[in-house]
Biopython code that builds the backbone (N, CA, C, O; Angstrom):
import numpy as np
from Bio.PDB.StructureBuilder import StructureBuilder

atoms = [
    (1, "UNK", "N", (35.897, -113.886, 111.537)),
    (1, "UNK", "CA", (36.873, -112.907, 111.981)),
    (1, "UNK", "C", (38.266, -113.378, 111.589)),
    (1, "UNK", "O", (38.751, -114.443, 111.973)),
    (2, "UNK", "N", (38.868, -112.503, 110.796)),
    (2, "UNK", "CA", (40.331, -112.545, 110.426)),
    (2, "UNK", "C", (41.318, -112.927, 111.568)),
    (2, "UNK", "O", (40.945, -112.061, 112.361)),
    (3, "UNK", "N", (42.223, -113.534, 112.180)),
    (3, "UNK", "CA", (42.840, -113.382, 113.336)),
    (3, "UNK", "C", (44.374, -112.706, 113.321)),
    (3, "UNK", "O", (45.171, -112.613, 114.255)),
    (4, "UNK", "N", (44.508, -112.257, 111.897)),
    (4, "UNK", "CA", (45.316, -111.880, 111.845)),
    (4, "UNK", "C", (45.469, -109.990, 111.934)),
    (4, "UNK", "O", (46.399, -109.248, 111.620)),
    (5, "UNK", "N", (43.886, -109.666, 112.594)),
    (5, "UNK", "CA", (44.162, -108.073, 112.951)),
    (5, "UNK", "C", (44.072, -108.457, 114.029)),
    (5, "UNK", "O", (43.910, -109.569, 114.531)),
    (6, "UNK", "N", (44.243, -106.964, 114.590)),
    (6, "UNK", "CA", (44.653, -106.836, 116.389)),
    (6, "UNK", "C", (42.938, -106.736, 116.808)),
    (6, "UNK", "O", (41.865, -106.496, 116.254)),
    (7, "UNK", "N", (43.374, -107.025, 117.914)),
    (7, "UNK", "CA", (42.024, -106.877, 118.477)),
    (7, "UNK", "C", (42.223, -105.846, 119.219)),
    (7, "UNK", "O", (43.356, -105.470, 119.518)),
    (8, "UNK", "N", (40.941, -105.152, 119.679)),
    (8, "UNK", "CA", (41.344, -103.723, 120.373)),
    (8, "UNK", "C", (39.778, -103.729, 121.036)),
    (8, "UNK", "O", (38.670, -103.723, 120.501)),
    (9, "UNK", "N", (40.285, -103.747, 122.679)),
    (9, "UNK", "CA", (38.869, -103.705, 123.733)),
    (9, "UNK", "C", (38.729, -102.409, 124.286)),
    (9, "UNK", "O", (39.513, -102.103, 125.184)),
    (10, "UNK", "N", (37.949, -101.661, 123.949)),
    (10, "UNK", "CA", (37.542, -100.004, 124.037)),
    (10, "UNK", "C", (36.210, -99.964, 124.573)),
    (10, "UNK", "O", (35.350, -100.615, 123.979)),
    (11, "UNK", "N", (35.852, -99.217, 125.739)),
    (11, "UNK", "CA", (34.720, -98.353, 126.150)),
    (11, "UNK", "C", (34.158, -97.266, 124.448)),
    (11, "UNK", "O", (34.875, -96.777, 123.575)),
    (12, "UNK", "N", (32.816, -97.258, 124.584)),
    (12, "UNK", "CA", (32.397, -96.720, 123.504)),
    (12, "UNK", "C", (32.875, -94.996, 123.665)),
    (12, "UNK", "O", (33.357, -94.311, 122.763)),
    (13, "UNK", "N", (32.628, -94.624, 124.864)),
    (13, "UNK", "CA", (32.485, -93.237, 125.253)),
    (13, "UNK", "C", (34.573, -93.224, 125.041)),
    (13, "UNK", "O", (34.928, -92.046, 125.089)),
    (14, "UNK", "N", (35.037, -93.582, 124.967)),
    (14, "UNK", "CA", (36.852, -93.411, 124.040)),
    (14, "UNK", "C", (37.181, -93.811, 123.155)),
    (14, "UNK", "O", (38.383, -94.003, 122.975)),
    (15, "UNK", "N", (35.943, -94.208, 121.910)),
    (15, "UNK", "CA", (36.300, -94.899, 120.619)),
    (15, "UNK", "C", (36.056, -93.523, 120.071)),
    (15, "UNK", "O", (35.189, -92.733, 120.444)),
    (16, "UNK", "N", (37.151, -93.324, 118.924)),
    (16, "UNK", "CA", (36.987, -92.329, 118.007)),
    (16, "UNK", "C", (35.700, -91.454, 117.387)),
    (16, "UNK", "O", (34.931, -92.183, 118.013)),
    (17, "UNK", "N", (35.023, -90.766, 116.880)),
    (17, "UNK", "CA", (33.914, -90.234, 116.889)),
    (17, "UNK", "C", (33.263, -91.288, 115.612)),
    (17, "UNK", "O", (32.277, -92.022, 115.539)),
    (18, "UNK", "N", (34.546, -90.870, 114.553)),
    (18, "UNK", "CA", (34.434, -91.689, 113.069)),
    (18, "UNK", "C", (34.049, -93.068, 113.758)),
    (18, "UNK", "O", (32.822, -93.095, 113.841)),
    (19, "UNK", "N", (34.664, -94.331, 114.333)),
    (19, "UNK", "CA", (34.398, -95.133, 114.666)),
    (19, "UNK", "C", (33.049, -95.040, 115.545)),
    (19, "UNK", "O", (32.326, -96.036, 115.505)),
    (20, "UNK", "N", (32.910, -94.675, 115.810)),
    (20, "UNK", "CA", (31.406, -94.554, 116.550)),
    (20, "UNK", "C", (29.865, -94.507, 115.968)),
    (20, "UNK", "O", (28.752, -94.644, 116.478)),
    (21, "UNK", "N", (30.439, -94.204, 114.441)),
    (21, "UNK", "CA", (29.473, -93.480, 112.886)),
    (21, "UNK", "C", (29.672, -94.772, 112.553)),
    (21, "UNK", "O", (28.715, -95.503, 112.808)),
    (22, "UNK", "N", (30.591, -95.268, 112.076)),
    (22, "UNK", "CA", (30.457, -96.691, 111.463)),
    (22, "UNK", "C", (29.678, -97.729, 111.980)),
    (22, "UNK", "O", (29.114, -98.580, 111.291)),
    (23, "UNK", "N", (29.636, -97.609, 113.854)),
    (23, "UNK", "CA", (28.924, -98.882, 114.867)),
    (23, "UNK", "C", (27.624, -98.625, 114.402)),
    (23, "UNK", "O", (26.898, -99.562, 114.067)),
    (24, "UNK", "N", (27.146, -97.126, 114.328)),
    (24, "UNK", "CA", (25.875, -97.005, 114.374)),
    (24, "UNK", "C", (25.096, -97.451, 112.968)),
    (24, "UNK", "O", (23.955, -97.909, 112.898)),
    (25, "UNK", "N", (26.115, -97.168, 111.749)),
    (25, "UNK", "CA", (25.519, -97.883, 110.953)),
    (25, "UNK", "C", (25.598, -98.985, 110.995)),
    (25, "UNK", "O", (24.521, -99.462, 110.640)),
    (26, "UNK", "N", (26.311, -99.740, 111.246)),
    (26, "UNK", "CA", (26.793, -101.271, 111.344)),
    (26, "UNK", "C", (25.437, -102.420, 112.576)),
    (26, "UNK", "O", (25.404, -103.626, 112.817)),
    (27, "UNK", "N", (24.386, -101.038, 113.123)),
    (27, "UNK", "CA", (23.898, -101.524, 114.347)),
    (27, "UNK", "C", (22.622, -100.289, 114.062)),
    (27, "UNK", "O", (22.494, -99.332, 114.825)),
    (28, "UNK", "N", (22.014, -100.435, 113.227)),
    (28, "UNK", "CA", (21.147, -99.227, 113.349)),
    (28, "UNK", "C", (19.806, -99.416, 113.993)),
    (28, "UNK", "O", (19.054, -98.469, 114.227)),
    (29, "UNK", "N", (19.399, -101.244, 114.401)),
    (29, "UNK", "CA", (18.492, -101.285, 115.600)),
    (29, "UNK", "C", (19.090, -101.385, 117.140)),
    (29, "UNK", "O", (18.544, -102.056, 118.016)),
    (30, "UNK", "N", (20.338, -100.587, 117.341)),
    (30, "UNK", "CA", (20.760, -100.753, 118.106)),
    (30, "UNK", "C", (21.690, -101.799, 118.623)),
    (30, "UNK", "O", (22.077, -102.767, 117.968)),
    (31, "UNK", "N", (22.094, -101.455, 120.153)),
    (31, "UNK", "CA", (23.678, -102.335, 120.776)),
    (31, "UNK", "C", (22.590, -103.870, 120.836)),
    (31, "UNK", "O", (22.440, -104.645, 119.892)),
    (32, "UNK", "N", (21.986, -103.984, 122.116)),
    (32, "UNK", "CA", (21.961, -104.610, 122.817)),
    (32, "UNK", "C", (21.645, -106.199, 122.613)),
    (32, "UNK", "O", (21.784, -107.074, 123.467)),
    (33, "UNK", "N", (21.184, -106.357, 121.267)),
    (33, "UNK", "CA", (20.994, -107.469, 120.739)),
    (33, "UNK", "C", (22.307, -108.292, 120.127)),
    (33, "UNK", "O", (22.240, -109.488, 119.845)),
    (34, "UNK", "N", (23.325, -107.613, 119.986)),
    (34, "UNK", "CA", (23.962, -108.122, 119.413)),
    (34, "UNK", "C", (25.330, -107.808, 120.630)),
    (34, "UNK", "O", (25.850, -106.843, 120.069)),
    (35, "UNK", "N", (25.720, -107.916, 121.216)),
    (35, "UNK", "CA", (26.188, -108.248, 122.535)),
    (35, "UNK", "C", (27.220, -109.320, 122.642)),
    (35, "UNK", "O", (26.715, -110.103, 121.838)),
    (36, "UNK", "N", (28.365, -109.956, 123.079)),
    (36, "UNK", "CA", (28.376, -111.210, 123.254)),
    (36, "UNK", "C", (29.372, -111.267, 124.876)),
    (36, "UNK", "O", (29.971, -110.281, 125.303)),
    (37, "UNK", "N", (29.362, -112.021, 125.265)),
    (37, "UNK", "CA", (30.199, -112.420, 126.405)),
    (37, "UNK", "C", (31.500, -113.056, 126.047)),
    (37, "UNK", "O", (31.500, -113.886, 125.138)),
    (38, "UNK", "N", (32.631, -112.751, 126.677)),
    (38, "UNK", "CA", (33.849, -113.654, 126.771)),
    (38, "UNK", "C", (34.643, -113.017, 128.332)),
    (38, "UNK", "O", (34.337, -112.055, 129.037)),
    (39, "UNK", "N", (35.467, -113.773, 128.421)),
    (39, "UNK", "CA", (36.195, -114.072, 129.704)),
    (39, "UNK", "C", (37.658, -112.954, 129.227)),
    (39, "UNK", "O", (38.347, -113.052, 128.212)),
    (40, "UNK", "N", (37.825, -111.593, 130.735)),
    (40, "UNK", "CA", (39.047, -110.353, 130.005)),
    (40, "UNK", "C", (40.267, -111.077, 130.351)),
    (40, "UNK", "O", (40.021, -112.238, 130.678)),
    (41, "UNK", "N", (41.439, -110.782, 130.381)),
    (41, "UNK", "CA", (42.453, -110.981, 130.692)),
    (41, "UNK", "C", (42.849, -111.158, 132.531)),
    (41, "UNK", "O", (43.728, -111.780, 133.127)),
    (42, "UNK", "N", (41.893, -110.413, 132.911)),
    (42, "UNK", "CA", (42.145, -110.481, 134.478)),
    (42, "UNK", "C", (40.517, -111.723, 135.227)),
    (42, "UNK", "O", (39.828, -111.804, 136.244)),
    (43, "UNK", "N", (40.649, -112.347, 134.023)),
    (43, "UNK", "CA", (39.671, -113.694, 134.186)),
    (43, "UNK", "C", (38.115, -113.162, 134.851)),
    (43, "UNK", "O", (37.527, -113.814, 135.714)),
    (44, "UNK", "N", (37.615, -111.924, 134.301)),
    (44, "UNK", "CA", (35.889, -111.686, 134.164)),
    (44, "UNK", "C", (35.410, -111.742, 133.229)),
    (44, "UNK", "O", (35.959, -111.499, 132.155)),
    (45, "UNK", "N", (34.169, -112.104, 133.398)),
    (45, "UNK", "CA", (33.234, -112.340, 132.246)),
    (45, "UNK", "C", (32.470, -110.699, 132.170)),
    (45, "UNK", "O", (31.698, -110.141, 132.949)),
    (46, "UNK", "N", (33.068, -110.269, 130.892)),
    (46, "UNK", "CA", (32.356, -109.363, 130.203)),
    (46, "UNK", "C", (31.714, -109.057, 129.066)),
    (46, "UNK", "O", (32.076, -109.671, 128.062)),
    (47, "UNK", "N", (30.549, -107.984, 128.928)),
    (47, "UNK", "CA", (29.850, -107.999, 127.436)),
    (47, "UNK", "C", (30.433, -106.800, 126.835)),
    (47, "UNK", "O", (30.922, -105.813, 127.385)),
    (48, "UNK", "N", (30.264, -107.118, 125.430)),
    (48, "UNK", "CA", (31.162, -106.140, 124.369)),
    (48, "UNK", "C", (30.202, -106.493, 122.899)),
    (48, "UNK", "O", (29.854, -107.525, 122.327)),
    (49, "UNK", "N", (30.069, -105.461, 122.742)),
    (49, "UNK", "CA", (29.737, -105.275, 121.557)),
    (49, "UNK", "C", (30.806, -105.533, 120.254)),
    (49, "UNK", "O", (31.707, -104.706, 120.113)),
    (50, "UNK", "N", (30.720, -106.571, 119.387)),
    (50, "UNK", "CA", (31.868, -106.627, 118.444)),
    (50, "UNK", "C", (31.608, -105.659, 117.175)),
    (50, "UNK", "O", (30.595, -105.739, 116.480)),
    (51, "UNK", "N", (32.400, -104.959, 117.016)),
    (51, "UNK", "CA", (32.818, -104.491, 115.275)),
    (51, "UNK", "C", (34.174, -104.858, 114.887)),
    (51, "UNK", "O", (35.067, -105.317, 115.600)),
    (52, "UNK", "N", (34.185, -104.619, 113.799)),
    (52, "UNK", "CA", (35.342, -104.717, 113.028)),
    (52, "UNK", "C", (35.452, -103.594, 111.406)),
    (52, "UNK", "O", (34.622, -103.204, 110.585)),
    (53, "UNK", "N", (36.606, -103.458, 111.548)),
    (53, "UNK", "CA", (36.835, -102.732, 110.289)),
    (53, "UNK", "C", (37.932, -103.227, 109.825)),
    (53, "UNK", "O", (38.312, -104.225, 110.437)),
    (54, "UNK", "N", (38.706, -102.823, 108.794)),
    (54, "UNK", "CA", (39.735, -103.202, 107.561)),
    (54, "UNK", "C", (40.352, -103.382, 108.776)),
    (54, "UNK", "O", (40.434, -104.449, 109.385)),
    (55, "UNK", "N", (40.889, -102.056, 109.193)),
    (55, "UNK", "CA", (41.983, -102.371, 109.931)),
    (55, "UNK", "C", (42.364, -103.646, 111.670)),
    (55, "UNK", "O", (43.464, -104.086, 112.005)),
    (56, "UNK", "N", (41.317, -103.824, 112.214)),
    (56, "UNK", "CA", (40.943, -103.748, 113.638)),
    (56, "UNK", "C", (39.671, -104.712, 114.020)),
    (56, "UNK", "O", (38.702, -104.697, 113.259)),
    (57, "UNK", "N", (39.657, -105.434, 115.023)),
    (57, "UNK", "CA", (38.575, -106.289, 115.311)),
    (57, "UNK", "C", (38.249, -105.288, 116.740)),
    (57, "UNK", "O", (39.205, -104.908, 117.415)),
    (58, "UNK", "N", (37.048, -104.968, 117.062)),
    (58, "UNK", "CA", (37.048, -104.039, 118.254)),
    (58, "UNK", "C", (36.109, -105.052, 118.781)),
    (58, "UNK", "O", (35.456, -105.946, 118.243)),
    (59, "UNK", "N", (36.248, -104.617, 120.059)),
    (59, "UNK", "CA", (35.264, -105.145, 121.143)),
    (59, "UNK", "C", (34.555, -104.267, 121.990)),
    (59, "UNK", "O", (35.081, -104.275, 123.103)),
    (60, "UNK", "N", (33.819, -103.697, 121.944)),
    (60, "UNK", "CA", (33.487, -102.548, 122.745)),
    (60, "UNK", "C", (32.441, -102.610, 123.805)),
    (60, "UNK", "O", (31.248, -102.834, 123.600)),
    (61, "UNK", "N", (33.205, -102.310, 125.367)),
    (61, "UNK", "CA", (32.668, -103.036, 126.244)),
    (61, "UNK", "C", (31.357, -101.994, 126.537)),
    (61, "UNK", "O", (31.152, -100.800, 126.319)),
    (62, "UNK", "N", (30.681, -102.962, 127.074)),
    (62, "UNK", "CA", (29.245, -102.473, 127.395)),
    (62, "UNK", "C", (28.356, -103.165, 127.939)),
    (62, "UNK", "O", (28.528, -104.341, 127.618)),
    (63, "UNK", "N", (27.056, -102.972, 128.933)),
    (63, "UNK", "CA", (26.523, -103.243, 129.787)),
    (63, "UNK", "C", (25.269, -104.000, 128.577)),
    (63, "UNK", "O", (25.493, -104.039, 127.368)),
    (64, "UNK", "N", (24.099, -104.496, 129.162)),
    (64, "UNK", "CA", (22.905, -104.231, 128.586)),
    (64, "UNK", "C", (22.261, -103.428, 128.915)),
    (64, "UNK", "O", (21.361, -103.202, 128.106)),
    (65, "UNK", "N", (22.256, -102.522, 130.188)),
    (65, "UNK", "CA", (22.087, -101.789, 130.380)),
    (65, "UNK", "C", (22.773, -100.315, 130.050)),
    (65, "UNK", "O", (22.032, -99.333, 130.016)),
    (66, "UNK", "N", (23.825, -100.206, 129.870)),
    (66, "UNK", "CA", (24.928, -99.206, 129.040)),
    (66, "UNK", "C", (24.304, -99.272, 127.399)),
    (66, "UNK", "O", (23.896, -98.198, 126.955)),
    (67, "UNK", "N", (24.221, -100.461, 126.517)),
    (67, "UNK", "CA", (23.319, -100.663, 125.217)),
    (67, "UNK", "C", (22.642, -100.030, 125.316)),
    (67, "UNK", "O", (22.573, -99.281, 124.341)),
    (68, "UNK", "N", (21.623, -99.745, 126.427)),
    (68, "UNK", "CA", (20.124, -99.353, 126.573)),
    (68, "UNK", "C", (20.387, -97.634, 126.202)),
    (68, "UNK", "O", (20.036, -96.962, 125.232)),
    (69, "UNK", "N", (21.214, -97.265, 127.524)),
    (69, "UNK", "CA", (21.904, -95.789, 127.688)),
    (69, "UNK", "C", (22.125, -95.552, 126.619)),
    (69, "UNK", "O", (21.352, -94.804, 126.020)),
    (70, "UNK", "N", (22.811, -95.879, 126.224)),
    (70, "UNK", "CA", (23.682, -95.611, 124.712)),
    (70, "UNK", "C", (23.079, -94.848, 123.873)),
    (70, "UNK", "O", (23.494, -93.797, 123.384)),
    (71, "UNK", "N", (21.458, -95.718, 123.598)),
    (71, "UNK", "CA", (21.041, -95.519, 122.637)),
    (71, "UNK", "C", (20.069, -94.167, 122.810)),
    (71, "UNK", "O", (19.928, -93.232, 122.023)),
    (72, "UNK", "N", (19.478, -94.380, 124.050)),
    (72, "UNK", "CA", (18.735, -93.712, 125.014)),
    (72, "UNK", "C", (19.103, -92.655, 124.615)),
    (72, "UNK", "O", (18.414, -92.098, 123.760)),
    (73, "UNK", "N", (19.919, -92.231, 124.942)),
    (73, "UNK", "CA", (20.781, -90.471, 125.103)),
    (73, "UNK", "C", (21.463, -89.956, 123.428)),
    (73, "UNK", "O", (21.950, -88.845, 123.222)),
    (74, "UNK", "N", (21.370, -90.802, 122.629)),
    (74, "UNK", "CA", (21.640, -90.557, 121.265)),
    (74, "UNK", "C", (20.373, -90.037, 120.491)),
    (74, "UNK", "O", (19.341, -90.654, 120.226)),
    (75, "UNK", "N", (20.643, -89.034, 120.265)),
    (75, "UNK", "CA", (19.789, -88.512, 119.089)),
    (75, "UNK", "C", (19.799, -88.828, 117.844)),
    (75, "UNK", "O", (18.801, -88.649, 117.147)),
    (76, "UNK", "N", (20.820, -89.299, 117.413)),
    (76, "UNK", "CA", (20.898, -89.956, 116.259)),
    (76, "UNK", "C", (19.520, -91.238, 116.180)),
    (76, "UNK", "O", (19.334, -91.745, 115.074)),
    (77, "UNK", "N", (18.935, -91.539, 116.951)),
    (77, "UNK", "CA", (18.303, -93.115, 117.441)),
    (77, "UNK", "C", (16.717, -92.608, 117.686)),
    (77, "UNK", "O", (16.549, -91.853, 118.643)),
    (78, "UNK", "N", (15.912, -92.862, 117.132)),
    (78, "UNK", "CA", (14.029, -92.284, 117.530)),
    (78, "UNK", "C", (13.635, -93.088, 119.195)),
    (78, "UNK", "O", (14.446, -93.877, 119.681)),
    (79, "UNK", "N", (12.598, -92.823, 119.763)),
    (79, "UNK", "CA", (12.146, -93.141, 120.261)),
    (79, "UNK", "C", (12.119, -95.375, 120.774)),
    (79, "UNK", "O", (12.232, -96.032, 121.808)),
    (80, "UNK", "N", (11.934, -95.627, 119.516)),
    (80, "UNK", "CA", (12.074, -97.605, 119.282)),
    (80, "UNK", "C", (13.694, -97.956, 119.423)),
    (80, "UNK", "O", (14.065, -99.121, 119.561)),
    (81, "UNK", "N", (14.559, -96.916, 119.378)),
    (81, "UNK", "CA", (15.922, -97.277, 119.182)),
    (81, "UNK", "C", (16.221, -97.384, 118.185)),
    (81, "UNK", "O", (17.247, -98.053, 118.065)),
    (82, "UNK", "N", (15.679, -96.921, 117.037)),
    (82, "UNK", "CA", (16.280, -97.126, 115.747)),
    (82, "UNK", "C", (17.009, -95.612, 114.890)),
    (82, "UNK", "O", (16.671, -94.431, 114.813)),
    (83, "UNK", "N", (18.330, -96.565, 114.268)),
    (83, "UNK", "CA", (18.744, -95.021, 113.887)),
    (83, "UNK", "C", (17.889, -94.183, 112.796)),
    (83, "UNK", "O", (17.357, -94.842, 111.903)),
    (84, "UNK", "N", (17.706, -92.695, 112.802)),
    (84, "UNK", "CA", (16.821, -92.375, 112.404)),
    (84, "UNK", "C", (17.501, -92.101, 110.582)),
    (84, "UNK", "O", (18.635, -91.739, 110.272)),
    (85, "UNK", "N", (16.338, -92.429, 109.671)),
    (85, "UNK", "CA", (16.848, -91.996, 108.463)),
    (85, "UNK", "C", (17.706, -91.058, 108.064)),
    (85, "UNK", "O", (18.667, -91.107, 107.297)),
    (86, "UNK", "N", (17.123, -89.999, 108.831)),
    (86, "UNK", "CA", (18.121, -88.296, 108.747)),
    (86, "UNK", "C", (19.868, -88.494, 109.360)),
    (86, "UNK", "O", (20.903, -87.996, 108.918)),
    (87, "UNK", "N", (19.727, -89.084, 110.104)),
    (87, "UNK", "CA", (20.609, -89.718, 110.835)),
    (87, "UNK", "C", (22.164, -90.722, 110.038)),
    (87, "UNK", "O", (23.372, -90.484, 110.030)),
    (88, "UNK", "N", (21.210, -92.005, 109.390)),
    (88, "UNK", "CA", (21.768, -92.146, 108.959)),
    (88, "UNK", "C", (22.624, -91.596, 107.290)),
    (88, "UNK", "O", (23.734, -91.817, 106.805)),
    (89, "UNK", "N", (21.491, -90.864, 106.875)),
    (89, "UNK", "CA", (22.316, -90.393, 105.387)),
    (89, "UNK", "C", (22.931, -89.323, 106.094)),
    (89, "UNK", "O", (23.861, -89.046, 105.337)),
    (90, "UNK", "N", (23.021, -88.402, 107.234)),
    (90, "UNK", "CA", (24.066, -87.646, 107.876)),
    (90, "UNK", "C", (25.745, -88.362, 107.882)),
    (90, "UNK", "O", (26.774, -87.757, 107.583)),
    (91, "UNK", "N", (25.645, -89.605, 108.254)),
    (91, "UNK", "CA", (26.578, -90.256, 108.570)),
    (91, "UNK", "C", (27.514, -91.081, 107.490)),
    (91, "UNK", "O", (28.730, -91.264, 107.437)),
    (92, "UNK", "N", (26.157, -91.598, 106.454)),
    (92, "UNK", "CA", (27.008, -92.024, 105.513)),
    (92, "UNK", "C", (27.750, -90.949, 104.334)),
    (92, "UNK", "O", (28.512, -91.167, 103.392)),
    (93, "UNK", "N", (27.245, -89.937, 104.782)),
    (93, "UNK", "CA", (27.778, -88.741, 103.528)),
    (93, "UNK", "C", (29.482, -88.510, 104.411)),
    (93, "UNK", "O", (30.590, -88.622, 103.887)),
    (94, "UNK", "N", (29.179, -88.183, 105.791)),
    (94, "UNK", "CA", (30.462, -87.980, 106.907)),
    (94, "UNK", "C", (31.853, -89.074, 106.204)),
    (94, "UNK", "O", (32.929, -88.758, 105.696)),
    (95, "UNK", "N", (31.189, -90.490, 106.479)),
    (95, "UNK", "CA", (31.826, -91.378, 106.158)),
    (95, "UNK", "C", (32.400, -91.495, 104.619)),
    (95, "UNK", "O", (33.603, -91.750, 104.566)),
    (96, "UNK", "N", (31.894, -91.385, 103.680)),
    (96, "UNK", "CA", (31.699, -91.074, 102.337)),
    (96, "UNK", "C", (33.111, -90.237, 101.731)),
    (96, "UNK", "O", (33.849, -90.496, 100.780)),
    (97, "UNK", "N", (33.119, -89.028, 102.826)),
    (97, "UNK", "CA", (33.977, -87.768, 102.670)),
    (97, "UNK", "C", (35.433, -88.467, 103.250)),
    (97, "UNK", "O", (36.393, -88.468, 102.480)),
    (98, "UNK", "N", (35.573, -89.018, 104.521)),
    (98, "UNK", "CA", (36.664, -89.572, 104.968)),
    (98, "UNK", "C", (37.633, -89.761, 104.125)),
    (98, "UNK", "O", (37.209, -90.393, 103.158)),
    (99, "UNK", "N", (39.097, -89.426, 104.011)),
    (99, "UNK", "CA", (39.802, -89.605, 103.378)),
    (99, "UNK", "C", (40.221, -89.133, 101.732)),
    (99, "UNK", "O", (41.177, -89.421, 101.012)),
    (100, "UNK", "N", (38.719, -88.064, 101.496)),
    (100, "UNK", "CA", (39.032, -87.915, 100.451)),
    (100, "UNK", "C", (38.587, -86.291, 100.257)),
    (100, "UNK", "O", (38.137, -85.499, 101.085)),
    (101, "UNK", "N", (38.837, -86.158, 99.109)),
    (101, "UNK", "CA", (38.135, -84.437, 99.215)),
    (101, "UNK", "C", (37.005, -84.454, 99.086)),
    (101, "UNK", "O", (36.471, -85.161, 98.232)),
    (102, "UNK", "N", (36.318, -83.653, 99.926)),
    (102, "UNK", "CA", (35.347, -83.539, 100.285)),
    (102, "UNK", "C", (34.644, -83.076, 99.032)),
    (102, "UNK", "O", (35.174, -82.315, 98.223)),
    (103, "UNK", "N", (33.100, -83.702, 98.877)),
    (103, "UNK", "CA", (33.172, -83.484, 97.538)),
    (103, "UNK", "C", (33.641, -82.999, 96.275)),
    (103, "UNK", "O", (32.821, -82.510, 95.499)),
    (104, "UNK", "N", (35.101, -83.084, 95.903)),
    (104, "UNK", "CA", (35.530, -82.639, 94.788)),
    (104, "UNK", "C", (35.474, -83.538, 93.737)),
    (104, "UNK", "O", (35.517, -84.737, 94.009)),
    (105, "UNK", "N", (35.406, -83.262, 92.855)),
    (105, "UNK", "CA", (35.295, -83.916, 91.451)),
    (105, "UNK", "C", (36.934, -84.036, 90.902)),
    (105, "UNK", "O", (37.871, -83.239, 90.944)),
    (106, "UNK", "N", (36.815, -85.224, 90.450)),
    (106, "UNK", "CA", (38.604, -85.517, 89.543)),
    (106, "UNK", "C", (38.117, -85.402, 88.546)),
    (106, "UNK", "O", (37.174, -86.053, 88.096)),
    (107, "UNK", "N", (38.866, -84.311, 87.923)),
    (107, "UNK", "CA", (38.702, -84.182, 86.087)),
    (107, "UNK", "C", (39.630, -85.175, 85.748)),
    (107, "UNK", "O", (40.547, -85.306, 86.558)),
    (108, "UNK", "N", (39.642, -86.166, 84.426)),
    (108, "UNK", "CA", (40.435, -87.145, 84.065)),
    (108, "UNK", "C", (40.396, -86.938, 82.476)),
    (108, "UNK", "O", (39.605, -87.279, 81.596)),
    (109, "UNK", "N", (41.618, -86.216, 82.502)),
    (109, "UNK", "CA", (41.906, -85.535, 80.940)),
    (109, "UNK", "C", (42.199, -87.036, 79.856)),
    (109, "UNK", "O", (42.438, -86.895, 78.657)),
]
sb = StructureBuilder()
sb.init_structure("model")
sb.init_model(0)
sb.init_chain("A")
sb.init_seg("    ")
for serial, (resi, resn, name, xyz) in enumerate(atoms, 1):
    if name == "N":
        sb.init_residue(resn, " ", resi, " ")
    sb.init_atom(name, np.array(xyz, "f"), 0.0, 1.0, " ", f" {name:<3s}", serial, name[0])
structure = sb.get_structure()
């Protein structure tokens, strides 16, 4: 981990939608294994799921039991907790498009 981005400690259910597409690919057998503990600012020990992107080191707090939920109530995720194929090429095309035109082609005279 870079220490020179910000870190940013977010509940999943108020992380951006886009950010939420990236965890799931980034985690497509799911939260709960990958988990870690550290000590918050008001000195509790809590679990958070880590991502990171270009910009941002996130921590995104969560239960093992909230992991469980998470995944539980996502349709994106089959039955084993895993994200489902359909699922994911949904997401990486979403992601894909971000920032750019949506499939348009650059002619380059």
């Amino acid at each position: 981990m870079s220490s020179s981005k910000p870190r940013v400690v977010k509940d999943y259910d108020s992380l951006d939608t886009n950010i939420q597409e990236q965890i799931k690919l980034e985690y497509p057998y799911g939260f709960e294994d990958n988990l870690v503990s550290f000590t918050n600012a008001a000195g509790q020990r809590v679990s958070a799921l880590p991502f990171e992107t270009d910009e941002k080191y996130y921590l995104v707090r969560m239960t093992m039991a909230e992991a469980q939920a998470i995944i539980e109530d996502d349709d994106d995720y089959d039955d084993e907790g895993n994200l489902t194929d359909e699922a994911k090429e949904d997401i990486e095309d979403r992601q894909d498009g971000e920032g750019e035109g949506e499939g348009e082609e650059i002619d380059e005279d």
